[in-house]
C-alpha positions as CSV (number, residue, x, y, z in Angstrom):
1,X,-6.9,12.5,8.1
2,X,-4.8,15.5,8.1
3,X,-8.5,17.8,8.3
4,X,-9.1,15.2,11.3
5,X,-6.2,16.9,13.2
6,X,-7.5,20.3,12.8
7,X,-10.9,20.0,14.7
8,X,-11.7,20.6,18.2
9,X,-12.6,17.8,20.6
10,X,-16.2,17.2,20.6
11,X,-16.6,18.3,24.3
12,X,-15.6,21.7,26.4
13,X,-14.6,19.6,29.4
14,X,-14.3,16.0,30.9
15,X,-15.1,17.2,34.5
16,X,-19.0,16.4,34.2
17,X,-18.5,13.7,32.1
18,X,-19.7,9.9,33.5
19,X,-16.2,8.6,34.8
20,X,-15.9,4.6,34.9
21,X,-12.7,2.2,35.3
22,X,-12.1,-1.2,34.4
23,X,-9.2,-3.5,34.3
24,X,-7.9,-7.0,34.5
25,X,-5.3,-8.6,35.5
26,X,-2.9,-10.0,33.1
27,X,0.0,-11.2,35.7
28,X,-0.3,-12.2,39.3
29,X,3.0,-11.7,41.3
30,X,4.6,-10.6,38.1
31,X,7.2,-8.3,39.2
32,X,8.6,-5.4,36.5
33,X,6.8,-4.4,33.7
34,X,9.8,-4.0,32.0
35,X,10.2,-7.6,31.8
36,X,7.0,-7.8,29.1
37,X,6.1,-6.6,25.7
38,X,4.0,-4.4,25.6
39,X,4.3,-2.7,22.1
40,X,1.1,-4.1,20.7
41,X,-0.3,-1.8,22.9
42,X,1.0,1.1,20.7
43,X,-1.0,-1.0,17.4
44,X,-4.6,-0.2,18.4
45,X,-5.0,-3.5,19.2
46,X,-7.5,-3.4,21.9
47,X,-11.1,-4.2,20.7
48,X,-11.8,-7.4,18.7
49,X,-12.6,-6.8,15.5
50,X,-16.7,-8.1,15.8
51,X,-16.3,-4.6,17.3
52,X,-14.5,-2.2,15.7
53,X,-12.2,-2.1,12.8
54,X,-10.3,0.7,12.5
55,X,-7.5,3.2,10.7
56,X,-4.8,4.6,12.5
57,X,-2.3,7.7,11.1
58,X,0.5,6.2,12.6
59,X,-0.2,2.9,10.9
60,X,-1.0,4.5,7.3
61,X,2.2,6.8,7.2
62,X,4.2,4.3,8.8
63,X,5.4,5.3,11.8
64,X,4.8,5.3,15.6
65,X,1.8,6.4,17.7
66,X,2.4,10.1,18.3
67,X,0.7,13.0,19.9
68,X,-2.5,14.6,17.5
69,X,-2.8,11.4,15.4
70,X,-6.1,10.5,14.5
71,X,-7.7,7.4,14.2
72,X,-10.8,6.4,12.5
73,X,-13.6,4.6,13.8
74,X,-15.7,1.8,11.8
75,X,-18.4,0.5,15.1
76,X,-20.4,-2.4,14.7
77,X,-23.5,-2.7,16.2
78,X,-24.0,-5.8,17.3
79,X,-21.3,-6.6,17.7
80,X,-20.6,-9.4,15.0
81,X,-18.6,-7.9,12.9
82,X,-21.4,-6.6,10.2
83,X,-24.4,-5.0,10.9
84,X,-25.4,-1.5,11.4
85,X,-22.1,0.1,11.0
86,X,-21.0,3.7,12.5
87,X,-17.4,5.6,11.3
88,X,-16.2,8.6,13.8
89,X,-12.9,9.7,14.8
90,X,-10.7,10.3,17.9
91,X,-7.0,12.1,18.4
92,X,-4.2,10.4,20.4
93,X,-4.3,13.0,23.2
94,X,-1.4,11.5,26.1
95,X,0.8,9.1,25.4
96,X,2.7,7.3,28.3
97,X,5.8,5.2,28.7
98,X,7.3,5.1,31.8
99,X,8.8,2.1,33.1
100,X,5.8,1.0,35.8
101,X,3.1,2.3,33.2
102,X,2.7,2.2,29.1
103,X,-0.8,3.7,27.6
104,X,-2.5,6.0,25.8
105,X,-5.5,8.4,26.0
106,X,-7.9,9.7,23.0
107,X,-10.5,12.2,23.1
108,X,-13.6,11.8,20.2
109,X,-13.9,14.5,17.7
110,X,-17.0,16.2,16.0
111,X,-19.7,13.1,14.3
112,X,-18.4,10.8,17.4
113,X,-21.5,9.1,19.3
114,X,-19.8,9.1,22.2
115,X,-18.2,12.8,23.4
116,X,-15.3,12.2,25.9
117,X,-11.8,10.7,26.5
118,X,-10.6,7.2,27.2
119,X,-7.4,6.0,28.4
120,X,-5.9,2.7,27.6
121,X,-2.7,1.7,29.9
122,X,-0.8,-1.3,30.9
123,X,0.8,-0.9,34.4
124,X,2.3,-2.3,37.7
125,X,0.0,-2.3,40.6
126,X,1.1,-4.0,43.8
127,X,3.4,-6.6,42.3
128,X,0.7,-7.8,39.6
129,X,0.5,-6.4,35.7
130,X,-2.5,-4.5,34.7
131,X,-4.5,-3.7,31.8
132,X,-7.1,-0.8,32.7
133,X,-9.5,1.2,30.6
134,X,-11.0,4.7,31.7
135,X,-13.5,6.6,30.2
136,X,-15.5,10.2,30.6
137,X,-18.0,10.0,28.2
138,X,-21.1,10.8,27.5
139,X,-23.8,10.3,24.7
140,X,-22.8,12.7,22.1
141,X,-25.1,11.6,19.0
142,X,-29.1,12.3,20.0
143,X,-29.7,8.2,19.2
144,X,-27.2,7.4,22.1
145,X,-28.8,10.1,24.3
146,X,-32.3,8.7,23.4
147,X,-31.4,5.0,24.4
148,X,-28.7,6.0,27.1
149,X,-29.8,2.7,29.1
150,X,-28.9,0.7,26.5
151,X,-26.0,2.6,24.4
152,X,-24.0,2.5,28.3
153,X,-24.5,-1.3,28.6
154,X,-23.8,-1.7,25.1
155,X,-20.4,0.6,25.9
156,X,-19.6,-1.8,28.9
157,X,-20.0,-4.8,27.2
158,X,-17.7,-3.7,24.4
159,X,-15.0,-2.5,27.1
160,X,-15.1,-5.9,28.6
161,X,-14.7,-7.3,25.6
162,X,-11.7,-5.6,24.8
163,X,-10.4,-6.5,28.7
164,X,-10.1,-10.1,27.4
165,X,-8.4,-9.1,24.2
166,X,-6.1,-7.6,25.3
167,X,-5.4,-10.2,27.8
168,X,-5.1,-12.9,24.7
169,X,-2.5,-10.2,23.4
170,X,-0.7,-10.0,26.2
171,X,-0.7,-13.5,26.8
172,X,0.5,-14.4,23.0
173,X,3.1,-11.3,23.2
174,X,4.9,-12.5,26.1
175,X,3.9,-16.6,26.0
């Protein structure tokens, strides 16, 4: 991992990059944010695992999330868990923890299908508690840029998928 943290983002700039949000709500009327764990947040625990698997630095050397660590990539496709299966990397690149708003951004590194950043966040948004994913990415690999129709919905599909995760997560954390 440590030669992970030494290579350049796989893109020059985000600016003309596909942008697209997404979120659920996990609280209606909910009031502070404060008042819920959050933390699992900080594990990687976003997509299910017919998804992804994955290996994070933090987790490995024991630690928290920090700024620069990498975290490797194992993608399923389809998504069952088994299959054709696709490592790459990305690198924590923003963390957040504030007291209205708790996330994290990564940006993929060289070998990544995708080339881009995504940002995962837990936040307050008139009086209801949010989870929201956003992405600039684009098809990095020239498979994905070949079947871009079908790698986006494929991409979608997975994000929602992790919408409801992280709703069960939430949900469980804070019962």
């Amino acid at each position: 991992m440590a030669d992970l943290k030494l290579l350049n983002r796989n893109f020059a700039s985000d600016d003309c990059l596909k942008k697209r949000d997404y979120s659920i709500k996990l609280v209606p009327n909910a009031g502070s944010l404060t008042d819920y764990h959050t933390t699992f947040l900080f594990d990687y625990d976003i997509f299910p695992a017919t998804i992804m698997s994955s290996k994070a630095q933090w987790q490995l050397e024991a630690r928290q999330m920090q700024l620069g660590d990498v975290i490797l990539q194992k993608l399923y496709i389809p998504p069952l868990g088994w299959g054709l299966c696709i490592e790459c990397a990305v690198r924590v690149c923003a963390l957040e923890n504030e007291p209205g708003k708790v996330g994290f951004a990564y940006e993929t590194l060289p070998g990544h299908v995708e080339k881009g950043v995504s940002d995962f966040h837990i936040c307050e948004q008139d009086g209801d508690i949010l989870f929201g994913v956003h992405t600039r990415s684009a098809p990095a690999h020239w498979l994905a840029r070949a079947a871009r129709p079908i790698a986006r919905c494929y991409q979608s599909s997975c994000t929602r998928q992790a919408l409801l995760h992280v709703k069960r997560r939430f949900e469980e954390e804070n019962g």
